[in-house]
N, C-alpha and C positions, 0 to 999 in steps of 0.2 A: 353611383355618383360619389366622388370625394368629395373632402370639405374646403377646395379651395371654390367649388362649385356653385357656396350659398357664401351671404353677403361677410358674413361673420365666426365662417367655417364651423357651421353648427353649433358654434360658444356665445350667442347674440343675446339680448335684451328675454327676458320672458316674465310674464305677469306674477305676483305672488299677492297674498294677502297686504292691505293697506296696512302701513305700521301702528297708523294712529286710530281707525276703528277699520279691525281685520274684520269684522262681523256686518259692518255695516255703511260702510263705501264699497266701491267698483274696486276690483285688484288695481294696484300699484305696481309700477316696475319702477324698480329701485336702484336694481344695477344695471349701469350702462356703460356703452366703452366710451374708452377716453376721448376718439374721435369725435364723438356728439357734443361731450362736454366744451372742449377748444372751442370749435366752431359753433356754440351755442352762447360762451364765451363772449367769442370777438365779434358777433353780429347782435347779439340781443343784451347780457349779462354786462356788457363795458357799458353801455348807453344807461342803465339804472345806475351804477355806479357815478359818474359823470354829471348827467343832470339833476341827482337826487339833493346832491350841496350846492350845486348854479343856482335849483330852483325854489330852493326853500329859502332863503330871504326874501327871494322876489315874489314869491306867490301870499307870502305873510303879509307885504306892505300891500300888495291889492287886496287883501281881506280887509286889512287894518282900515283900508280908508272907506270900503261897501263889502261891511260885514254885511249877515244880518239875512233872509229871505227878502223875496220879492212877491208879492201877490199875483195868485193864480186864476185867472178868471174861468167862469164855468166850461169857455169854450175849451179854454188851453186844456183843462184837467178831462175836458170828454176826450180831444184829442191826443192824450197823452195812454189813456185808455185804452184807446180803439183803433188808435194808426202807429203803434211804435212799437216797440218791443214789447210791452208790458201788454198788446192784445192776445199775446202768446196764454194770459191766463185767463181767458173771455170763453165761458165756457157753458151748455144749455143743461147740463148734469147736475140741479140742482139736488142738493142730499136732504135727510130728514129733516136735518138742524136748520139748514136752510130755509123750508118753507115754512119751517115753526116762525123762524123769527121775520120773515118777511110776509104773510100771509096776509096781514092789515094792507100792506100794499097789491097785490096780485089780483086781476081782475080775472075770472073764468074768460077763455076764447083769446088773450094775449100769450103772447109768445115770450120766456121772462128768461134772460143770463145771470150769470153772477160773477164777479171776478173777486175770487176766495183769496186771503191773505195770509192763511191761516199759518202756516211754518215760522213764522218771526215772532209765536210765544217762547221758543225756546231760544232767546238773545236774552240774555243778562246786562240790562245796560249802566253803563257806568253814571258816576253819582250827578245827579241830574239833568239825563240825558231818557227819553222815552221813546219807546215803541208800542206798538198798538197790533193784537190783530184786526184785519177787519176784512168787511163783507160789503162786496158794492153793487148792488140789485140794479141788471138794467134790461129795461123794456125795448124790444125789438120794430122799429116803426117800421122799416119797410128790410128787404134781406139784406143783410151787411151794415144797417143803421141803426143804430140805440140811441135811448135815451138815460138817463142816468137821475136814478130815481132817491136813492136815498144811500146813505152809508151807516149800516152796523159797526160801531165801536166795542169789541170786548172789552178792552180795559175798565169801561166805565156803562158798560153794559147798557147804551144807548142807542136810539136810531137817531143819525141827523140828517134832516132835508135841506132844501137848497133855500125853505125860507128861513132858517136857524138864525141867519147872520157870521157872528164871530165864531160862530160853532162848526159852523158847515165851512168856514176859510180854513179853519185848523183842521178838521176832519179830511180836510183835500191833501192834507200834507200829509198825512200819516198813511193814507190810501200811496200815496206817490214814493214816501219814502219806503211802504209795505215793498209795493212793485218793483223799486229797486233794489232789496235788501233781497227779496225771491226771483226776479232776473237773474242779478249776480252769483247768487249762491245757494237758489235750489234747480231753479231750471237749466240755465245755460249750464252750468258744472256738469250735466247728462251729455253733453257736445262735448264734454274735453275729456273727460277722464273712463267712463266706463270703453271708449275706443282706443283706449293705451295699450289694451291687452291685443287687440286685432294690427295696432301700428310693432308692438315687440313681435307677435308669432309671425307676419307676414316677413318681418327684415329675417328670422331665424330660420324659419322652417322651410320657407320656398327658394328656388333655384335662382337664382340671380336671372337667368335667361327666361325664366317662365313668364310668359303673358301677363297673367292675374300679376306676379312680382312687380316688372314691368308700370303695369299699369295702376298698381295701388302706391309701389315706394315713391313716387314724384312726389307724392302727397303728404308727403310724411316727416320731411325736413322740419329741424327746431322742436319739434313738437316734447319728445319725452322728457328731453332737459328742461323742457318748461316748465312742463305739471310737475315733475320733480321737485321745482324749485319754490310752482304755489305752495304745495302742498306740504315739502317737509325742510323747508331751509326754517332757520330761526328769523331769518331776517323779510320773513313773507309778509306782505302788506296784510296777511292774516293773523298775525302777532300782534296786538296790540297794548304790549306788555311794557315797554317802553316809553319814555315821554320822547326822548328824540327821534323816534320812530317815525317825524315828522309824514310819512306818503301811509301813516297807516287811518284808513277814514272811518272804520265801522264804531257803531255805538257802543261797542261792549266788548268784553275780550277775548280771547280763542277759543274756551270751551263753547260758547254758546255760537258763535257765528259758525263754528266749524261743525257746528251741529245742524247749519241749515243745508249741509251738503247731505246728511244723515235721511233729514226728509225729502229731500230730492229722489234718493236713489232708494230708500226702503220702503216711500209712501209712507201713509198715514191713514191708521186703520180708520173707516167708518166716513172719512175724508173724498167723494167723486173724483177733486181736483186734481189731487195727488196719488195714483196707483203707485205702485212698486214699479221698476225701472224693468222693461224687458227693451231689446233692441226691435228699434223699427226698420218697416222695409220701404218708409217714404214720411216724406214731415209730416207732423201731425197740423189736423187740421186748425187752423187758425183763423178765427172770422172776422177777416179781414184784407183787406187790400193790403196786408203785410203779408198775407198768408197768398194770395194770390200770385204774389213778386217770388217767394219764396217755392211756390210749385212749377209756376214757370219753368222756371231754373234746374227744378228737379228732372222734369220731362226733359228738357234737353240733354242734360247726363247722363238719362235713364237712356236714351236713342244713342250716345256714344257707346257708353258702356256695353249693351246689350252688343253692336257689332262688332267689340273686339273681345267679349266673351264666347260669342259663335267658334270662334276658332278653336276652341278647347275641348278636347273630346270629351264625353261622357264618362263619370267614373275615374278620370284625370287620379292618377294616386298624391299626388303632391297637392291638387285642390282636396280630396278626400283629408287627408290628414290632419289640412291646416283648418277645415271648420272642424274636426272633431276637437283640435286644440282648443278653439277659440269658443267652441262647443263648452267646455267645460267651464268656462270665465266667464262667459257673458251670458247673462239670462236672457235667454228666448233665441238666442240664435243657433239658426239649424247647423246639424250632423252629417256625416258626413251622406247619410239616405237622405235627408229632408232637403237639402241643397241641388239638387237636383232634378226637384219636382217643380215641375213649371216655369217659371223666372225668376223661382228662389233666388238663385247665386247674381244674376241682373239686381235684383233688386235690392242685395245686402250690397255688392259693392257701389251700387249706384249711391246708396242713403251715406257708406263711410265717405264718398268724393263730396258726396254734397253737401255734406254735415261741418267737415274741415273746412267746407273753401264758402261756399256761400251762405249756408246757417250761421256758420259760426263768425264770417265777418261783418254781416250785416248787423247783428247785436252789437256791437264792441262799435259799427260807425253810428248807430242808430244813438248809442247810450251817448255817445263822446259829442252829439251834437244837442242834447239835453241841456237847459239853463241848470245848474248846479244850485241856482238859490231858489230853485222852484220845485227839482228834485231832490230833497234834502236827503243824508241819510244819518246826520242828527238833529233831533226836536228838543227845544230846551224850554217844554211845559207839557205839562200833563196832558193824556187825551181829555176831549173836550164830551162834556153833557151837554143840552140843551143849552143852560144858564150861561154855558162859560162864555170869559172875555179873553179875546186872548191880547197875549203880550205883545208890545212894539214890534212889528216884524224883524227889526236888526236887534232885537233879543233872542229870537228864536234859533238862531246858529251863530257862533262864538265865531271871531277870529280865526282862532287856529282850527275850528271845525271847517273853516272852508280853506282855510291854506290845505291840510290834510286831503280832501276830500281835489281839491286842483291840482294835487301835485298824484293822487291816486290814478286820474283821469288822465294826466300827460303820461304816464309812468309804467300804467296797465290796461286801466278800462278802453282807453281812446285806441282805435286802431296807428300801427304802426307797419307798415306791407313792408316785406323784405324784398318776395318774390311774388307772381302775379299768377292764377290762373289761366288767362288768355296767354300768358309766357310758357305755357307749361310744353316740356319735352320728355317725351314715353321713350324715349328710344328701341321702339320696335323696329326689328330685323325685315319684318313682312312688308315689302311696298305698298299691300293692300290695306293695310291698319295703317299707314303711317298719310295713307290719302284719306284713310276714316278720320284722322287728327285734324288735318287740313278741314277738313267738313265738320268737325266738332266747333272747331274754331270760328267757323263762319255763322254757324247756328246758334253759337253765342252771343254773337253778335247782333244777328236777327232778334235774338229774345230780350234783348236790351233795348233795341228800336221798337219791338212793337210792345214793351212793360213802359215807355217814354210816350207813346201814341196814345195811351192809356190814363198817363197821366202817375205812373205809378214811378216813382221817379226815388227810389229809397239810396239807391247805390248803382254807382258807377261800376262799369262794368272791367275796366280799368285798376279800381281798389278791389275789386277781391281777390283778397291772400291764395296763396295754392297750399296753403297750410294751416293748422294752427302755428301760430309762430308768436300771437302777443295774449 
C-alpha cells in the first residue's frame, strides 16, 4: 500500500507523553494537521470566542440581582445522588477507612454504599473559597434504592446527619459541589482523553478503505482539537490565573484542579473508588437507572458493531498492528494476540462508539440541566461541624462565582451537538453493512421507546453527539 492509501499518508496525529504531567495523565497528541484545526476553528473555537464578551455582562447582571445558593431539600440532594451523573460514584467497595469511620452507623445483615469524594483534597482553594472531602454512607432499601444516612466531613473531621440542621444543609453542598468538582475532572476526563491516543492511531495507521477505519473515523470529528485546547491552550477554562478569565469557574487554580485529572487516571492508593485507569470493554456498572439507560445503549452498539466486525478476517495485519499501537498507550488494552480472543475487538470498539457518543453526551446534558445555585462549585464558609450556622444562603456564592460558573456551563459543560449519532454515515462499500446501518439505526430507535416505556427518560435520542465535540 502507498501513502495516499491512509487518511494522512502515514504523517497523521500520534500519541506522545502529556506535556503538563507526562507521568501521570493519558498520552496527549499534540501535533495535529492543519485541517483539524480550521474546521475545529470554524464550528466549535469561533462560537467561545463570540459568546464569551456577549455573555459576560449579561450573565453578571443575573447573578447581580440572584446571587447567592438556593436551598436543597433532602429529596433534591438523594436525587442528585442517585439519578444523575454523580450515581456514577455510588459504589458497594467500601475500604478500611470507610468502615472505620462509619461503623457507628452499619447495622450487621444491611447492604451499605458509599459515594467517596475523596480527590478534591488536592484543590488548593482560593482565599475564602472551600472545599471539603467527603463520605456519603448509604443504606440500600430495596435494589437500586438508598437511603442517605450521614455525611463524613474530612475538613472538619465530622459526621453530619439529617438531624444536624444548619449543618447537614451545608454539608449537602460540599457533597454536591465534591460530585461536581470529581464528574468534571476526575471521572468523565477517563471519556475524553485516555481515547485520544486510539482517535490519532486509527486516523494514521489504518487504510482509509478498511472497515474497523470506516467504522471508527465517523466518530472522531472535533475531538483532538478539543482536548487540545482543555488541556494546553493558556486560555482553558482550566486556567484560573486571570481575573478577566471571566468563564473560568473552579475554586482554585491550575495546579490543583489539574491535579484532579491526576487521580482520575493514576487512582489513588488504598482508595476502592478510584483504581488506576485501564480501558474497559463495556460501561462500568452504575446503580442506577442512569446506569441502566446508559447499557442499554451499550448493547445496541455492541449488536451493530459485532456485525460489521464479522466481516474482517482473522489476524487482519492492519487490525494487528493498530492494537499493538494503541497496545502500547493505553493501559489494558489488548495486543495484537489478545484481540482476537473471543469479542475482544467487538467489545473495545463497541466501548470507544459508546463512550464518544452516548457516555459522554449524557454527562455534559445531565450536568447542563443542574440548578447552578444548588450545584455550587464555590462555597464561601467553611465545612460545617455539628455546631455550625451557616451563612445567608446568597453569601455562600458571590456574584461573579456564579456569572463564572453560567457562562462555564453555556461555554463548555452544557451540551452543544454539531452532529448526531442517529445522522451517522460509515460509508461502507458492502451493501450488506450499509443495510446493518440501516438496522443500527432502527435499533436505536427501539432502545429509546422502550428506555421512554420505562420511564428512563435522561436523553433524547436526537442529542446524542456522534462525537466528542464539546
Amino acid at each position: 500500500m502507498n501513502p495516499n492509501d491512509f487518511l494522512y499518508g502515514r504523517k497523521g496525529p500520534w500519541p506522545q507523553p502529556c506535556p503538563d504531567h507526562p507521568y501521570d495523565e493519558a498520552p496527549g497528541v499534540i501535533h495535529l494537521p492543519i485541517r483539524e484545526w480550521i474546521e475545529w476553528w470554524l464550528r466549535i473555537g469561533a462560537r467561545f470566542v463570540i459568546l464569551w464578551p456577549l455573555l459576560t455582562p449579561i450573565y453578571f447582571l443575573l447573578s447581580l440581582f440572584r446571587p447567592g445558593l438556593k436551598e436543597v431539600s433532602d429529596d433534591e440532594f438523594h436525587e442528585y445522588l442517585t439519578n444523575s451523573m454523580m450515581a456514577r460514584f455510588i459504589t458497594p467497595n467500601l475500604d478500611e477507612l470507610d468502615k472505620k469511620i462509619f461503623s457507628p452507623y452499619m447495622e450487621t445483615g444491611k447492604k451499605y454504599f458509599v459515594v467517596d469524594l475523596d480527590p478534591v483534597r488536592v484543590v488548593e482553594t482560593f482565599k475564602g473559597i472551600w472545599v471539603s472531602p467527603t463520605k456519603t454512607l448509604l443504606e440500600e432499601s430495596s435494589p437500586g434504592n438508598f437511603k442517605v444516612l450521614c455525611i463524613w466531613m474530612e475538613k472538619s473531621a465530622s459526621i453530619i446527619e439529617p438531624t444536624d440542621g444548619d449543618a447537614w444543609k451545608l454539608a449537602k453542598y460540599f457533597v454536591l459541589q465534591g460530585g461536581a468538582l470529581c464528574a468534571t475532572m476526575v471521572v468523565h476526563p477517563l471519556q475524553h482523553f485516555p481515547l485520544d491516543s486510539i482517535n490519532a492511531i486509527t486516523k494514521t495507521a489504518l487504510p482509509k478503505e478498511h472497515v474497523l477505519f470506516k467504522l471508527l473515523h465517523e466518530h472522531m470529528q472535533f475531538t483532538l482539537p478539543l482536548e487540545n485546547a482543555v488541556l494546553n491552550f493558556k486560555m482553558s477554562l482550566l486556567h484560573n490565573d486571570k481575573w478577566w478569565k471571566t468563564y473560568a469557574p473552579f475554586p482554585g487554580p491550575y495546579n490543583g484542579i489539574r491535579d484532579l485529572l491526576v487521580e482520575g487516571y493514576r487512582g489513588i492508593r488504598n482508595n476502592d473508588s478510584y483504581p488506576p485507569y485501564t480501558y474497559p470493554r463495556r460501561p462500568p456498572k452504575i446503580y442506577s437507572g442512569y446506569g441502566v439507560f446508559l447499557d442499554a445503549y451499550y448493547e445496541t452498539i455492541y449488536q451493530f458493531v459485532n456485525e460489521v466486525l464479522m466481516t474482517i478476517p482473522k489476524n487482519d495485519i492492519h487490525v494487528n498492528n493498530w492494537a499493538d499501537y494503541i497496545n502500547a498507550w493505553i493501559p489494558g488494552f489488548p495486543d495484537s494476540e489478545d484481540i482476537w480472543k473471543g469479542k475482544t475487538l467487538t467489545e473495545v470498539v463497541s466501548y470507544y462508539i459508546w463512550d464518544v457518543t452516548v457516555g459522554h453526551t449524557i454527562d455534559h446534558h445531565n450536568y447542563g440541566q443542574m440548578d447552578l445555585r444548588k450545584v455550587p462549585l464555590r462555597i464561601r464558609q467553611e465545612p460545617p461541624t455539628k455546631a455550625t450556622k451557616m451563612r445567608p444562603l446568597k453569601k455562600l456564592q458571590s456574584p461573579v462565582d456564579l456569572m463564572r460558573y453560567k457562562l462555564a456551563m453555556k461555554l463548555f459543560f452544557g451540551p452543544t451537538v454539531l452532529t448526531r449519532l442517529i445522522d451517522a454515515h460509515y460509508d461502507f462499500k458492502d451493501p450488506e453493512l450499509q443495510k446493518s446501518v440501516t438496522k443500527f439505526k432502527q435499533n436505536l430507535r427501539e432502545t429509546e421507546k422502550k428506555l421512554s416505556r420505562e420511564g428512563l427518560n435522561y436523553l433524547k435520542l436526537e442529542d446524542i453527539a456522534n462525537s466528542i465535540q464539546f
